[in-house]
PAVO-198687 format. One line per 2 residues: number of its first residue (from 1); for each residue x, y, z of N, C-alpha, C, CB. Coordinates in Angstrom, 1 decimal. Each point is the difference from the previous one (the first is absolute). Glycine has a CB too. Layout:
REM residues N
NUM = X:Y:Z:X:Y:Z:X:Y:Z:X:Y:Z  ...
REM end
This chain:
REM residues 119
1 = 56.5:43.1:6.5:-1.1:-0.7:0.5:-0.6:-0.9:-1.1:-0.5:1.8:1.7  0.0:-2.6:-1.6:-0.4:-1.2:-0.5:-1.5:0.3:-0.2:1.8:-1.4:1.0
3 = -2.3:0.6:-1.8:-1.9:0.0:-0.6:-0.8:-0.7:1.1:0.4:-0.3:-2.9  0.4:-0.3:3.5:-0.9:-0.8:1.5:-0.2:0.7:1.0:0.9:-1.7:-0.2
5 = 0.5:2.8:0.5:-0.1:0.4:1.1:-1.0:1.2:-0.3:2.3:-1.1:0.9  -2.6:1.7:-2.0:-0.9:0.9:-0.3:-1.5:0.1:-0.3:2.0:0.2:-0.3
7 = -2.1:-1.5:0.5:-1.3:-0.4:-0.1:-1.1:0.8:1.3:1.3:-2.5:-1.3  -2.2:3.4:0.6:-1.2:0.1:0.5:-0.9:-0.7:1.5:0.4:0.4:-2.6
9 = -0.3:0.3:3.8:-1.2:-0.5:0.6:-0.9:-0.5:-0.4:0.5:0.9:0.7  -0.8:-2.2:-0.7:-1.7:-0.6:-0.1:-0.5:0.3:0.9:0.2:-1.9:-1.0
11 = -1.9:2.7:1.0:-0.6:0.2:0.7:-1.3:-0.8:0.0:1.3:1.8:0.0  -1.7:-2.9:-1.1:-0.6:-1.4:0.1:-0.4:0.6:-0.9:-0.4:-1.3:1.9
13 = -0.1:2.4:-2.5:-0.6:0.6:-0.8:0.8:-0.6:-1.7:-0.8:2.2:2.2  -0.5:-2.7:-3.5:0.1:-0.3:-1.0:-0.1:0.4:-0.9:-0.3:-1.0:0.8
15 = 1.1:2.1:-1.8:0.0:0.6:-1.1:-0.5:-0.3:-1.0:1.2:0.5:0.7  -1.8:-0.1:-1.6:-0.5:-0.4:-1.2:0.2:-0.2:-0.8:-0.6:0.5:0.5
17 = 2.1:-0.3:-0.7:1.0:0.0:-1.1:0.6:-1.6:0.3:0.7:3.0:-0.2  -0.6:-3.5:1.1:0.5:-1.2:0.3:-0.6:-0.8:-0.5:0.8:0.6:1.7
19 = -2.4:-0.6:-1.7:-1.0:-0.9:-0.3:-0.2:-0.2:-1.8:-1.1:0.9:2.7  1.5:0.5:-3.4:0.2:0.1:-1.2:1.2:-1.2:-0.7:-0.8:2.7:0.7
21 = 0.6:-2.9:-1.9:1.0:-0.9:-0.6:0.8:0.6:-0.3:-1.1:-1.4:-0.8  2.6:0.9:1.1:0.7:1.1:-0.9:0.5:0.1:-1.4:0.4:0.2:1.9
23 = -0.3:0.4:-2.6:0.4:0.0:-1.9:0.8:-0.8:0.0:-0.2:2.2:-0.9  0.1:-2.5:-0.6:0.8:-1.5:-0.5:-0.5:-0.9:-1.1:0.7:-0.1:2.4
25 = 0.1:-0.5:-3.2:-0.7:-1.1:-0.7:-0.8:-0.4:0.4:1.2:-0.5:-0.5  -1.2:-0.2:1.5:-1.5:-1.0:0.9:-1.1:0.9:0.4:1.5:-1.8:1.3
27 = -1.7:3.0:-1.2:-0.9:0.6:0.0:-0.7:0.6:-1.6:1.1:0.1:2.5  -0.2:0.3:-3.2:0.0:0.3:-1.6:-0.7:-1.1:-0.3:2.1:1.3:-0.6
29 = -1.7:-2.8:0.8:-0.9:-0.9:-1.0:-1.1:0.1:0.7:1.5:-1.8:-0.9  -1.8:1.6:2.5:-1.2:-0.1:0.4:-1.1:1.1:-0.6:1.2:-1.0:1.8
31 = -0.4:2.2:-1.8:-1.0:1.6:-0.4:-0.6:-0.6:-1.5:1.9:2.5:1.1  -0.7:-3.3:-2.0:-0.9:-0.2:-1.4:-0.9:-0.8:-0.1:1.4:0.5:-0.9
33 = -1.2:-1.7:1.7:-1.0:-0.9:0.3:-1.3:0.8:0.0:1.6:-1.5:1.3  -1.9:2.0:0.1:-0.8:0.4:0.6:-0.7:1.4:-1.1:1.5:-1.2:2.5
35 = -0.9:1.7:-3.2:-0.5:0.9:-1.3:-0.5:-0.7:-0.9:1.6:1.4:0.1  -0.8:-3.0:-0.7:-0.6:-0.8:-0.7:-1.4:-0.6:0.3:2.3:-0.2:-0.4
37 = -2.5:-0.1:1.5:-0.9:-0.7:0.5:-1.3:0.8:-0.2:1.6:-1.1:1.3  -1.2:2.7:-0.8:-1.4:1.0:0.3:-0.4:0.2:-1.9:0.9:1.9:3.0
39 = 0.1:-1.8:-3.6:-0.7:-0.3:-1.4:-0.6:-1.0:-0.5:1.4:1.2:-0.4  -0.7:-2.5:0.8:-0.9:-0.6:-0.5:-1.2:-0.6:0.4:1.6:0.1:-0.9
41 = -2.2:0.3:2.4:-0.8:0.3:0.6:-1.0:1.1:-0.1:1.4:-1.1:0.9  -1.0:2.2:-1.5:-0.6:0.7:-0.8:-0.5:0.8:-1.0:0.4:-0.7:1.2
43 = 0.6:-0.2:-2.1:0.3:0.9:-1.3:-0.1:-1.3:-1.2:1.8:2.2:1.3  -1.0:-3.5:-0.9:-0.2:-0.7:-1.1:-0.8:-0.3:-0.1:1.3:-0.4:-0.3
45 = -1.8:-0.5:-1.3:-0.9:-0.9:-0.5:-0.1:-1.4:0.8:0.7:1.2:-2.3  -1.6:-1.9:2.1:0.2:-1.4:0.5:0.4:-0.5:-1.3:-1.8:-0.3:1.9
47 = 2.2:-1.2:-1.8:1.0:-1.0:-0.8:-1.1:-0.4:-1.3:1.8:-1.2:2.4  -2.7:1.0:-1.5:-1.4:-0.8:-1.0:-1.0:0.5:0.3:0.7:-2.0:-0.2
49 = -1.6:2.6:-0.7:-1.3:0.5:0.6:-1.4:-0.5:-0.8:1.3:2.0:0.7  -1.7:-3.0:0.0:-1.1:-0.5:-0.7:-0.7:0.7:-0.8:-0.1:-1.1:1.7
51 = -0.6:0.9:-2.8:-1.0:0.3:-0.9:-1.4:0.2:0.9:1.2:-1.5:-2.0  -2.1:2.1:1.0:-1.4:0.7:0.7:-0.6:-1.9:-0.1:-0.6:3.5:-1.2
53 = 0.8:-4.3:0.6:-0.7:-1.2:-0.2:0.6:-0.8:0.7:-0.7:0.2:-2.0  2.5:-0.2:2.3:-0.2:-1.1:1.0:-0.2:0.5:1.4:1.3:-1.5:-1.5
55 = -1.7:2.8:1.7:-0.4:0.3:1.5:-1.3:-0.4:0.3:1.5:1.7:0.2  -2.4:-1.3:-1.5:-1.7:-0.7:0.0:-0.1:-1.3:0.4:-0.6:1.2:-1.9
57 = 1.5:-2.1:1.2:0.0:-1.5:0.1:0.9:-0.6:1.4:-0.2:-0.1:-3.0  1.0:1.0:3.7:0.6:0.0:1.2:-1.4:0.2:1.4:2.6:1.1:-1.6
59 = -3.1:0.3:0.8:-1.5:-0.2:1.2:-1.1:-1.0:-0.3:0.1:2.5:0.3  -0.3:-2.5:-1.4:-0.8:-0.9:0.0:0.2:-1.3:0.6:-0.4:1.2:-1.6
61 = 1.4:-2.0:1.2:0.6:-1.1:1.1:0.0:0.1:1.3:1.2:-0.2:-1.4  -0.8:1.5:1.9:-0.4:0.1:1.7:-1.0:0.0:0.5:1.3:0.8:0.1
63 = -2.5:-0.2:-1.0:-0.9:0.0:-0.1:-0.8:-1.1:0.6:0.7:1.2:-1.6  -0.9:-2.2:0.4:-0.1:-1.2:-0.1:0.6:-0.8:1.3:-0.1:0.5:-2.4
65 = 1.2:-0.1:2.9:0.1:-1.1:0.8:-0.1:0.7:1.4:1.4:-1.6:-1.7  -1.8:2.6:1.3:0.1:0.3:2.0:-1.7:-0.1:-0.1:2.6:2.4:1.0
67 = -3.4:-2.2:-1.7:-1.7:-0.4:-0.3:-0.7:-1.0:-0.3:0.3:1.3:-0.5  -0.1:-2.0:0.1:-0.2:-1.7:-0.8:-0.5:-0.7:0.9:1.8:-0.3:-1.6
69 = -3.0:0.0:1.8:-0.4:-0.6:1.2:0.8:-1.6:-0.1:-2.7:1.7:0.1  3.1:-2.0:-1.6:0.9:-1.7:0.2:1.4:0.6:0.8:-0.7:-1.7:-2.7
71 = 1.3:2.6:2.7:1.0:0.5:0.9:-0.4:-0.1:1.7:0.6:1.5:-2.2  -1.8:-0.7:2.0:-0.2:0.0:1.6:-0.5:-1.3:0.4:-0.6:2.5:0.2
73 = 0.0:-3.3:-0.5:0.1:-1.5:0.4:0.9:-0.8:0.4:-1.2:0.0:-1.0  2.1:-0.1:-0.1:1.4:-0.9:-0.4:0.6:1.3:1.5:0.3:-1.0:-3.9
75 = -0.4:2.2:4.2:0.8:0.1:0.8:-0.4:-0.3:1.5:0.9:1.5:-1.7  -2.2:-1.4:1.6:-0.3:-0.3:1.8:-0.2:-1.3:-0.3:-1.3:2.1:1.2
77 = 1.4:-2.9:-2.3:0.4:-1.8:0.3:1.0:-0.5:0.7:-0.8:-0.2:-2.0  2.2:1.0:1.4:1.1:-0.1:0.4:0.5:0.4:1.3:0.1:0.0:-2.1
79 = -0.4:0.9:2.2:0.0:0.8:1.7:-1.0:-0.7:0.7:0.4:2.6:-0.5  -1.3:-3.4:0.5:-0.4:-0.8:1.0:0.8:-1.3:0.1:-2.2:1.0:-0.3
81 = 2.9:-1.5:-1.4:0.8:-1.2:0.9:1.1:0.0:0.1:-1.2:-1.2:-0.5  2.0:2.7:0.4:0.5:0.2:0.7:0.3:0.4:1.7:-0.2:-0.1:-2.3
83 = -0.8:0.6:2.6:-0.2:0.2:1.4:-0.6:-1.5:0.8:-0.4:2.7:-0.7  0.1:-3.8:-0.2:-0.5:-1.4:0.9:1.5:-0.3:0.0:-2.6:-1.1:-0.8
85 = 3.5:1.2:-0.2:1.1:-0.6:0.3:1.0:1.3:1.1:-0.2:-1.8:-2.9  0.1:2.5:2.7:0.8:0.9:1.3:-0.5:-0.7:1.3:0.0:2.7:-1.2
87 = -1.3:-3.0:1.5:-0.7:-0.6:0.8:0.3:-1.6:0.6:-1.4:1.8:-1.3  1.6:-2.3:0.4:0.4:-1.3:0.4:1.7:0.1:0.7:-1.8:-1.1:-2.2
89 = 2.5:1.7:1.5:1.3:0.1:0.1:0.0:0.9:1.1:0.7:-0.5:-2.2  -1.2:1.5:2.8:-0.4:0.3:1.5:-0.5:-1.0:0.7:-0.5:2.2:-0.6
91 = -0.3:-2.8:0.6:-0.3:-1.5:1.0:1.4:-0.5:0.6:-2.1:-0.9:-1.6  3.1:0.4:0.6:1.1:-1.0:-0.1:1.2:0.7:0.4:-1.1:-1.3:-1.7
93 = 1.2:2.4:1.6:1.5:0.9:-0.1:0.1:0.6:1.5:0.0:0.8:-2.8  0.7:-1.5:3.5:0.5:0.5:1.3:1.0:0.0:0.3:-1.4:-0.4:0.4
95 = 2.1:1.1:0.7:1.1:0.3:0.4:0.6:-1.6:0.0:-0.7:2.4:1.4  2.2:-2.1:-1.7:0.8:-1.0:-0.3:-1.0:-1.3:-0.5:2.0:0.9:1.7
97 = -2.2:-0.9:-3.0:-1.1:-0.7:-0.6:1.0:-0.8:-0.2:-1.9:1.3:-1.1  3.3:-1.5:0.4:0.7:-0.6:-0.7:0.6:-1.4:0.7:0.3:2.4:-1.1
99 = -0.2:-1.8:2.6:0.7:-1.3:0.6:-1.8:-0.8:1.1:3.8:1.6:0.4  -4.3:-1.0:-0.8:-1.5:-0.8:0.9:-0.7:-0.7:-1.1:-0.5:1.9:1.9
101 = 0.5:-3.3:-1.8:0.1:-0.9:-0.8:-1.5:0.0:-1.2:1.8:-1.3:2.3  -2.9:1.6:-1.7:-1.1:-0.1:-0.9:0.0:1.0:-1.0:-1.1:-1.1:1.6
103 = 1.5:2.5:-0.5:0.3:1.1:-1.0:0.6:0.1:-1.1:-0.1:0.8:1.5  1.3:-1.4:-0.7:1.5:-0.3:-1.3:-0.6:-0.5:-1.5:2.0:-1.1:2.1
105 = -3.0:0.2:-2.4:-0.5:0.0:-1.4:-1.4:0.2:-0.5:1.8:-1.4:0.1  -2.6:2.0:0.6:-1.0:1.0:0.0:0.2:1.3:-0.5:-0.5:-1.2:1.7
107 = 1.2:2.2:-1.3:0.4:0.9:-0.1:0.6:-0.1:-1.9:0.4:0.2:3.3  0.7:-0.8:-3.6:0.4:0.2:-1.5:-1.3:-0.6:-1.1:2.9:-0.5:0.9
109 = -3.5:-0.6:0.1:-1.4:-0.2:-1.1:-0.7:1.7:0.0:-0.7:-3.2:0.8  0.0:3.5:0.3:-0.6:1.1:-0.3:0.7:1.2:-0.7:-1.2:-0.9:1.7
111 = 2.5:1.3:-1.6:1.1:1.2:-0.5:-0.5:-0.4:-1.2:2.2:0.4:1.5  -2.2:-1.5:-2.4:0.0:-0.2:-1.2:-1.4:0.2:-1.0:2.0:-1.5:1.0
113 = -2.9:1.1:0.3:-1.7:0.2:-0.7:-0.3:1.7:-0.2:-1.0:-2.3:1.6  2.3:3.2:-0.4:-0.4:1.5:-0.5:0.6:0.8:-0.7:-0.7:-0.1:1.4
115 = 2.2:-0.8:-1.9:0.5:0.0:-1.1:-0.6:-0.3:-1.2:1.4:-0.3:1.4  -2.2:-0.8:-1.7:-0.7:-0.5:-0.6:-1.2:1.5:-0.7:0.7:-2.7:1.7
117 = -1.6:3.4:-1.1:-1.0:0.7:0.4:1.0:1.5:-0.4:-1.7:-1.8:2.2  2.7:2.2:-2.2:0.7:1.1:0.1:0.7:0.0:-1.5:0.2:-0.1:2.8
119 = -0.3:-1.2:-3.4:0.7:0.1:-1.5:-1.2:0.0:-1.3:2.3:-1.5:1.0
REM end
């Protein structure tokens, strides 16, 4: 008799061993991978570790700029002309803008003014 003809009733039912990888090279490298990784996830050093001074001068900079009332100006300056230009370019931008003739060069003037506002 042959290995086909001896094959097992399926009863739909899914073993657990099937679902398992089975041994081998390709599983060996994955296993070291996956060992490598949990170490150095939780065991190594980092590559570079800042000094106590440049982390001071790292907060302090954030500091400064997430606080600085010339920050918070300069930023709700820009977010308003940015949003006049999202604004204008919503007026102009309509379905098949490209082949309807006033749109067709309306539309790349304004794309460019919120381009312009976005750099």
């Amino acid at each position: 008799m042959s290995q086909i003809e001896r094959r097992p009733n399926n009863d739909g039912s899914i073993s657990v061993a099937r679902l398992l990888p089975r041994p081998g090279p390709k599983m060996f490298g994955v296993a070291i991978w996956w060992v490598f990784g949990l170490w150095a996830l939780h065991f190594a050093s980092a590559p570079y570790t800042p000094t106590a001074v440049e982390e001071q001068r790292y907060h302090d900079l954030m500091q400064e700029a997430r606080y600085s009332i010339e920050a918070r100006e300069e930023e709700g300056q820009a977010r308003a002309r940015l949003m006049h230009a999202q604004a204008g370019l919503d007026q102009v931008n309509v379905f098949f803008w490209r082949f309807r003739e006033p749109y067709s060069t309306l539309v790349p003037q304004r794309q460019a003014e919120g381009g312009r506002e976005m750099a």
